[in-house]
C-alpha positions in Angstrom: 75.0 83.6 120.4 72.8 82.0 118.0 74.7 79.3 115.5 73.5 77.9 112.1 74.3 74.3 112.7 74.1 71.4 110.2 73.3 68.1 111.3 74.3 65.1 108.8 72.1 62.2 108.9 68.2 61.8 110.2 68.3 58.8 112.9 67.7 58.3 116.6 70.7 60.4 117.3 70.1 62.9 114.3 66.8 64.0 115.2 67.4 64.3 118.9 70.8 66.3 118.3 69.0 68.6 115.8 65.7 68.6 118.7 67.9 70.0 121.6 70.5 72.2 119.4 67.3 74.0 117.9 65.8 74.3 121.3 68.7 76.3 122.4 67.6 78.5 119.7 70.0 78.0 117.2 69.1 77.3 113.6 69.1 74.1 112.4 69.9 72.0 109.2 69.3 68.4 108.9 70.6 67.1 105.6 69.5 63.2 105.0 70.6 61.5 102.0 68.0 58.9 101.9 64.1 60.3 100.8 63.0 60.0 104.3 63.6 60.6 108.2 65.0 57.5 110.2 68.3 56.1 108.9 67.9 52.4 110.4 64.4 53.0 111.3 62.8 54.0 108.3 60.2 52.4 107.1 58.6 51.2 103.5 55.0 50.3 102.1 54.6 47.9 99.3 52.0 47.9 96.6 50.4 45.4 98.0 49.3 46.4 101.0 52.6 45.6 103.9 53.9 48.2 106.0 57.5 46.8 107.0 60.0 48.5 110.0 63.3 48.4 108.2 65.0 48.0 111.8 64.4 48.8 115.5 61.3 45.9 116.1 61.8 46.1 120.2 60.7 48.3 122.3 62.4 48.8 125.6 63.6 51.0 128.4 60.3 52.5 127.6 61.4 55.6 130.5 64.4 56.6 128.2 62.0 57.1 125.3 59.4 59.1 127.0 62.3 62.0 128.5 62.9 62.9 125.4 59.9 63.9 125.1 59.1 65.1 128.7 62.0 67.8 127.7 60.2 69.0 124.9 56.8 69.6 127.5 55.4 66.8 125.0 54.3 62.8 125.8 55.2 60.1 123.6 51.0 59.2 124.1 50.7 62.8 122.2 52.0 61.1 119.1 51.3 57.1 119.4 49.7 54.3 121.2 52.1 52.0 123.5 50.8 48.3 123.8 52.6 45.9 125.9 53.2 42.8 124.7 52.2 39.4 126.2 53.8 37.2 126.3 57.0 39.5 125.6 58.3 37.2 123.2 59.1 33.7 122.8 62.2 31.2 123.0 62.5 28.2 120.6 64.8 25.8 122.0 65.6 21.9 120.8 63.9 20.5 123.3 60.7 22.6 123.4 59.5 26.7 123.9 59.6 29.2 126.1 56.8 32.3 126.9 58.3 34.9 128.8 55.8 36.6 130.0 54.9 40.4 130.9 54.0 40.2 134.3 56.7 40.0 136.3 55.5 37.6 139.2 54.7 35.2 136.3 58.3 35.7 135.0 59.4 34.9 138.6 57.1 32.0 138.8 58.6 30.5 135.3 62.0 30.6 136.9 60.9 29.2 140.4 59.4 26.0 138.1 62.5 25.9 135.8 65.3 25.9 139.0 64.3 25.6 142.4 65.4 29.0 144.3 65.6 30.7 141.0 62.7 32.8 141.5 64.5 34.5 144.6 67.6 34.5 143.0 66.0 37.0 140.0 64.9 38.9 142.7 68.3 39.4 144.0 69.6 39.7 139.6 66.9 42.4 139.1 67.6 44.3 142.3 71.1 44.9 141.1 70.6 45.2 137.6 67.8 48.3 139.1 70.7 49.5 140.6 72.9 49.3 137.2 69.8 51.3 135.3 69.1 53.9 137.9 73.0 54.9 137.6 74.2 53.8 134.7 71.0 55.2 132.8 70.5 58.2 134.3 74.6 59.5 134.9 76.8 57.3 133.4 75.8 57.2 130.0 75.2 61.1 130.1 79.2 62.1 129.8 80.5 63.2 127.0 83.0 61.0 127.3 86.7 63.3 127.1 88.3 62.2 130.5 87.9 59.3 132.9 87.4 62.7 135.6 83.7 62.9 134.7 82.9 60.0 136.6 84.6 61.4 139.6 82.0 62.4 141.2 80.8 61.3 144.7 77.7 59.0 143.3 79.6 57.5 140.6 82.7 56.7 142.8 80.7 55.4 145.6 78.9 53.0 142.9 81.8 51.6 141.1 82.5 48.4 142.2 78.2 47.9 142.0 78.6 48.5 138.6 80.5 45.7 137.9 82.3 47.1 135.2 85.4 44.8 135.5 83.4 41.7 135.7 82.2 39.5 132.5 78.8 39.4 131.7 78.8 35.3 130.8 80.3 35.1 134.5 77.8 37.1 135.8 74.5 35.1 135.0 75.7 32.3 136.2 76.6 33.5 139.8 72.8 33.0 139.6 71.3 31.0 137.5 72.5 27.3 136.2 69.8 25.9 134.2 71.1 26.5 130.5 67.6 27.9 129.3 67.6 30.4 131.8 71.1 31.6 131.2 70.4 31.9 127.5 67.2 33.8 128.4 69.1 36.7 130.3 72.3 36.5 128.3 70.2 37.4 125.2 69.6 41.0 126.1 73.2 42.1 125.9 73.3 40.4 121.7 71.6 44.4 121.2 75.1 45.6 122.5 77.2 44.0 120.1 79.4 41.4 121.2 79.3 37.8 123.2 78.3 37.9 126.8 82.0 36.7 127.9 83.2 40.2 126.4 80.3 42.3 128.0 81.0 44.2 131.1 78.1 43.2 134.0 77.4 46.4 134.4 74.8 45.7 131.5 72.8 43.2 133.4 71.1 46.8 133.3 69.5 45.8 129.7 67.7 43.0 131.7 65.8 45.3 134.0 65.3 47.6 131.0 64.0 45.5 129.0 61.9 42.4 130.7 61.3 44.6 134.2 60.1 47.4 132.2 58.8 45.5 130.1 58.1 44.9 125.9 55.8 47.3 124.2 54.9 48.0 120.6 54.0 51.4 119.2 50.7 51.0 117.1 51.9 51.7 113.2 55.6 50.6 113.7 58.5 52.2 115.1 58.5 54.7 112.3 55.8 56.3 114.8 58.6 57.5 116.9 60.8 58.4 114.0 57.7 60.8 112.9 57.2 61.7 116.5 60.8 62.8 116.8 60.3 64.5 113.2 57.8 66.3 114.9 59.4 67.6 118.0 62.1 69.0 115.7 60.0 70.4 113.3 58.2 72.6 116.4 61.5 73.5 117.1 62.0 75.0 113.8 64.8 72.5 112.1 64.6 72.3 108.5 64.9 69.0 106.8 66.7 68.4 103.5 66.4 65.2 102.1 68.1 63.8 99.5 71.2 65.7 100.0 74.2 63.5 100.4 77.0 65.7 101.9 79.8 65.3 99.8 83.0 66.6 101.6 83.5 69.2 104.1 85.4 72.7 103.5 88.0 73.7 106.2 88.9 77.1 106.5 90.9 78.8 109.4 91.1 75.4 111.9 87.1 74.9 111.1 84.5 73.3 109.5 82.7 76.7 107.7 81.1 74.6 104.6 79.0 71.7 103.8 78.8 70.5 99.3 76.0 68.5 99.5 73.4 67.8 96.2 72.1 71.3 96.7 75.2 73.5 96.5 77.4 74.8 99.0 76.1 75.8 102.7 78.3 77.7 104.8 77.4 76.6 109.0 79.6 77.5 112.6 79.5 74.2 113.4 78.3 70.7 112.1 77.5 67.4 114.3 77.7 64.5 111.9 75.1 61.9 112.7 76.5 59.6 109.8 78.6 56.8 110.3 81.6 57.4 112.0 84.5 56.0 109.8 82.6 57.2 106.4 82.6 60.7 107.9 85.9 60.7 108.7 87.3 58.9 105.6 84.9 60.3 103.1 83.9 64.2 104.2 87.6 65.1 105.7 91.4 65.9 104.8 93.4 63.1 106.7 94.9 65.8 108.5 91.7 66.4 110.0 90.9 62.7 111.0 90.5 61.7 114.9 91.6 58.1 113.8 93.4 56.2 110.9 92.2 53.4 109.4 94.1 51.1 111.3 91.8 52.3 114.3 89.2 51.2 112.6 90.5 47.6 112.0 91.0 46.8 115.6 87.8 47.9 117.0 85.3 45.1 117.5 82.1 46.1 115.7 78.5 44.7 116.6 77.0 42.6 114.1 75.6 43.0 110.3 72.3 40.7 109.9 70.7 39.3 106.7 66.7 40.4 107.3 64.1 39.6 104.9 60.7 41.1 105.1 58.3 38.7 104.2 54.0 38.9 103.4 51.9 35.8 103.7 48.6 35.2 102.5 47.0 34.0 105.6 47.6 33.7 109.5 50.7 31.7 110.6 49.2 30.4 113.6 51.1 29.2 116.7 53.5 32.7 116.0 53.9 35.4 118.5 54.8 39.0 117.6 58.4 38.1 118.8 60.1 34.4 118.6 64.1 34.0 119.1 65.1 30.3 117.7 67.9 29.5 120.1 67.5 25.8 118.7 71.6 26.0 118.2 74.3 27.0 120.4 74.5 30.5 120.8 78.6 30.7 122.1 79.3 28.7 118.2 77.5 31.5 116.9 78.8 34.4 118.5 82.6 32.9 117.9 82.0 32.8 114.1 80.7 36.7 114.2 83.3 37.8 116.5 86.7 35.4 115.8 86.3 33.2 112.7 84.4 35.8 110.8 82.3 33.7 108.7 78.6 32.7 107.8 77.2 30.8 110.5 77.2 27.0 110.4 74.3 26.3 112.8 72.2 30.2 113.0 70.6 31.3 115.3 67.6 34.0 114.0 64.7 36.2 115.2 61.3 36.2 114.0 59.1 39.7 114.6 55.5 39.4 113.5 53.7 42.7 114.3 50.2 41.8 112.3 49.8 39.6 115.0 49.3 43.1 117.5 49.0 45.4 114.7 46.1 44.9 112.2 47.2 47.7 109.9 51.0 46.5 108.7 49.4 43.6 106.6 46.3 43.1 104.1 43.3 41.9 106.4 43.8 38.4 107.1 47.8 38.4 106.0 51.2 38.3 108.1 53.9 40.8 108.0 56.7 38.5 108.8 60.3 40.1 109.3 63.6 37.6 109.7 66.9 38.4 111.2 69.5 36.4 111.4 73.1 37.8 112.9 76.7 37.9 110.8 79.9 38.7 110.5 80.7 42.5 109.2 82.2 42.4 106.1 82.2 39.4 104.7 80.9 37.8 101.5 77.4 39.1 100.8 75.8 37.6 97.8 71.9 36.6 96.6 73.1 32.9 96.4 74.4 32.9 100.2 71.1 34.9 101.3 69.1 32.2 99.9 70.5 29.4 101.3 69.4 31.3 104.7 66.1 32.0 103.9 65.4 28.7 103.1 66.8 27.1 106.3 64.9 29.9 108.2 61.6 29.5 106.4 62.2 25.7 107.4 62.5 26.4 111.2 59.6 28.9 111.2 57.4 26.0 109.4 58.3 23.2 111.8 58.0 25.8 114.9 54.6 26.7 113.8 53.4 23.3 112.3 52.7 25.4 109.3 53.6 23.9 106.0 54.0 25.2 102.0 54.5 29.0 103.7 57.0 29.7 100.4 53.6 29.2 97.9 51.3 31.7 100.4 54.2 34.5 100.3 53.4 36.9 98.4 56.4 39.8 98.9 59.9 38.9 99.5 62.8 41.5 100.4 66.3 40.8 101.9 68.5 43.3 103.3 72.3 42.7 104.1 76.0 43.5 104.4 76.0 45.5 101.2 72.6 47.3 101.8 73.7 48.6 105.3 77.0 49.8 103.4 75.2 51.4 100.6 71.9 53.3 102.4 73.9 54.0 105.2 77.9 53.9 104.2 78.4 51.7 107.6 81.5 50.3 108.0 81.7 46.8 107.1 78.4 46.4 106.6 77.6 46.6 110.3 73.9 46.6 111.6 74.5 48.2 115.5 77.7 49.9 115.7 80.3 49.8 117.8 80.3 46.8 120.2 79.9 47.7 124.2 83.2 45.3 125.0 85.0 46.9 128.2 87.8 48.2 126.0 85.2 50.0 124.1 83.5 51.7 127.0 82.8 55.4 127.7 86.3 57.3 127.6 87.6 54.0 125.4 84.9 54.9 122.1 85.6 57.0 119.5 85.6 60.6 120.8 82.3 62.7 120.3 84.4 65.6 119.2 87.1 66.3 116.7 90.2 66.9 118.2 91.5 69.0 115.5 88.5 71.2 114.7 86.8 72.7 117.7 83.5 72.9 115.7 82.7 69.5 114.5 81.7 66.8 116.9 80.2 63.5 116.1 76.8 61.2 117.3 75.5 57.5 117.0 76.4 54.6 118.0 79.8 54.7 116.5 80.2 57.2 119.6 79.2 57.8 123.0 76.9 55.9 124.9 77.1 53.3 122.6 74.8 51.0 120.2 71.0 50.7 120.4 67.8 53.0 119.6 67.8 55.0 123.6 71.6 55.1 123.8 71.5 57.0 120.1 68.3 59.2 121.6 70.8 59.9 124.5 73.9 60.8 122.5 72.1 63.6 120.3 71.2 65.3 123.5 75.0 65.0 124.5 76.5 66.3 120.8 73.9 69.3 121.0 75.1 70.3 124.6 78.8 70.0 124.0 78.1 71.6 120.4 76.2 74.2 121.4 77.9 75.4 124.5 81.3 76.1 122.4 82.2 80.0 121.6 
């Protein structure tokens, strides 16, 4: 039977939800309540000539991406240009840097010089963490999540203790590696999921092979390019887009959700996936009768981080800077502890640097850098211009001494931060938060917040606040779930 469906919010998980339910032939409805497609990826052009990425800046798991596509009888080639990046990015340390680079017998090599027998051992790391992806990518994260019986089946069951889901990630590395730059190097990945390595399952040694196996690419234009690719695919598929329109609350009528009240009047729909945050959906757009979770929930999970970004323009090239450099000068477990325990603004930061004019000509003025800083926090905690500055300037001062480039503050010529209170405002996100819910083992598949309301059989929920969990394929991967579940219900 064919449903009129309403999809809340235009991201990763928005656009493929509303791609799959509309292939099914249902009609769709996307209401966004920004001006444009791409929640955290959108993107935004100055006067002056900068294109910036508001989010996503890395590339990976590069398989996951093209499927979605592949399902649609389309390429991601059909809509934009994949470079690889070499080297994939760089690692400043105290003592020095760090090129990792895209081939992967030259990755193996920089190991084998680093630690003797470490070259075999990555070997032995990347076999397993192949192992991880092949299952944990391709049936694993495809549950919907309701009962631990979904992953009784013979594969899963035979793979369990390979997947290394009771052991810690921090442990983990080290059964292989010792020599601290190396560690650092592969316990980076898992930052993406939201929490410190020591509260990371090992099953994610999977982001490793993901990411520096498969390798680090760049979509010509920015990562907007797959949000209008995505746009794209849906549009074939006959969704219609409605931006602007914040939804306001939801109407409940006979045990269902039957209306949206959004900026454009009322819009009556047989079911509704909300691609919005989570919590804000909850609290905001239902009756507390109607609620999967209290806010007391809420307080006890452990969310992934917020960030401070600024996207910067320079007159002139910043030589000696790569398209991606991590400044891992400071101790990363300091770091993580005041995110995670003491909740504060870090005393020693550490921050990444993403220059795409160095590989992409057209997101700067000819001859300028399109510079864009991230630095990890705490969720909600003080956000305030004062606090941002200080920030800036210590990160400006790192980027200068890393690049032996002085004065860079009198050759910028756009500034724009972005913090805890902007993620709250553009995108109501609980506490600020940048990546969702954090993949800790007690926030694992079955253990997330449930992709369906309990209470209304027509309202189910997507993003990383949900099922599989945070990060740009995982969200990709939990629209096609919401759509299947949504769309399969009478």
């Amino acid at each position: 039977m064919k449903k009129k469906i309403a999809i809340i919010g235009s991201g990763f998980s928005g656009l493929s939800a509303a791609s799959y339910a509309a292939k099914e032939g249902h009609e769709v409805h996307v209401f966004e309540k920004n001006s444009s497609a791409g929640g955290r990826a959108r993107q935004f052009r100055t006067d002056n000539g900068y294109v910036f990425d508001m989010g996503p800046s890395w590339y990976w798991m590069p398989d996951i991406m093209e499927s979605f596509f592949e399902d649609f009888g389309r390429t991601a080639s059909d809509f934009y240009q994949l470079v690889p990046l070499n080297p994939q990015f760089e690692m400043v340390f105290s003592d020095g840097t760090m090129n990792v680079p895209q081939q992967y017998s030259e990755m193996k090599a920089l190991f084998e010089k680093m630690e003797p027998g470490a070259g075999k051992k990555l070997d032995e790391f990347m076999k397993d963490a192949q192992y991880k992806y092949e299952v944990g990518m391709k049936d694993f994260v495809n549950k919907p999540c309701y009962s631990w019986f979904e992953f009784m089946s013979p594969k899963i069951a035979k793979s369990a203790l390979k997947l290394d889901l009771l052991t810690n990630f921090h442990r983990f590395v080290r059964k292989y590696f010792t020599h601290p730059k190396l560690i650092m190097l592969m316990e980076f990945p898992v930052i993406f999921l939201g929490a410190a390595p020591k509260d990371i399952p090992a099953l994610y040694s999977l982001m490793n092979y993901g990411g520096y196996k498969l390798g680090t690419w760049y979509p010509m234009g920015g990562f907007s390019k797959v949000i209008d690719a995505m746009k794209e695919v849906a549009g074939q598929q006959g969704v219609h887009f409605h931006f602007n329109s914040a939804v306001e609350r939801f109407s409940i009528q006979n045990g269902k959700v039957t209306a949206l009240v959004t900026g454009n009047g009322e819009a009556e729909f047989d079911t509704v996936i909300a691609s919005s945050d989570y919590h804000h959906t909850e609290k905001a757009l239902l009756p507390e009768e109607f609620r999967n979770y209290t806010e007391e929930y809420w307080k006890k999970r452990t969310f992934a981080p917020s960030c401070l970004i600024y996207y910067l323009g320079f007159r002139g090239k910043i030589e000696g800077l790569k398209h991606h450099t991590l400044f891992f000068e400071n101790d990363l477990d300091l770091h993580t502890h005041e995110i995670y325990t003491d909740k504060k603004w870090p005393a020693e930061p550490l921050f990444y640097v993403c220059c795409p004019s160095k590989t992409d000509p057209d997101v700067a003025p000819e001859g300028c850098e399109n510079v864009f800083l991230l630095m990890p926090v705490a969720t909600g905690i003080e956000d305030n211009e004062e606090i941002r500055e200080k920030y800036f300037r210590e990160m400006i001062g790192r980027l200068e001494k890393h690049t032996g480039t002085e004065g860079l503050l009198s050759k910028m010529e756009y500034k724009k931060s972005y913090c805890i209170r902007d993620f709250k405002e553009d995108y109501n996100a609980y506490e600020g938060n940048a990546y969702g819910l954090a993949n800790t083992l007690s926030q694992t598949a079955v253990l997330k917040p449930s992709l369906r309301n309990k209470k209304l059989k027509n309202l189910f929920y997507t993003g990383q606040l949900t099922v599989p969990g945070p990060g740009v394929p995982p969200s990709i991967i939990s629209g096609k779930i919401a759509a299947r579940e949504a769309t399969k219900i009478s």
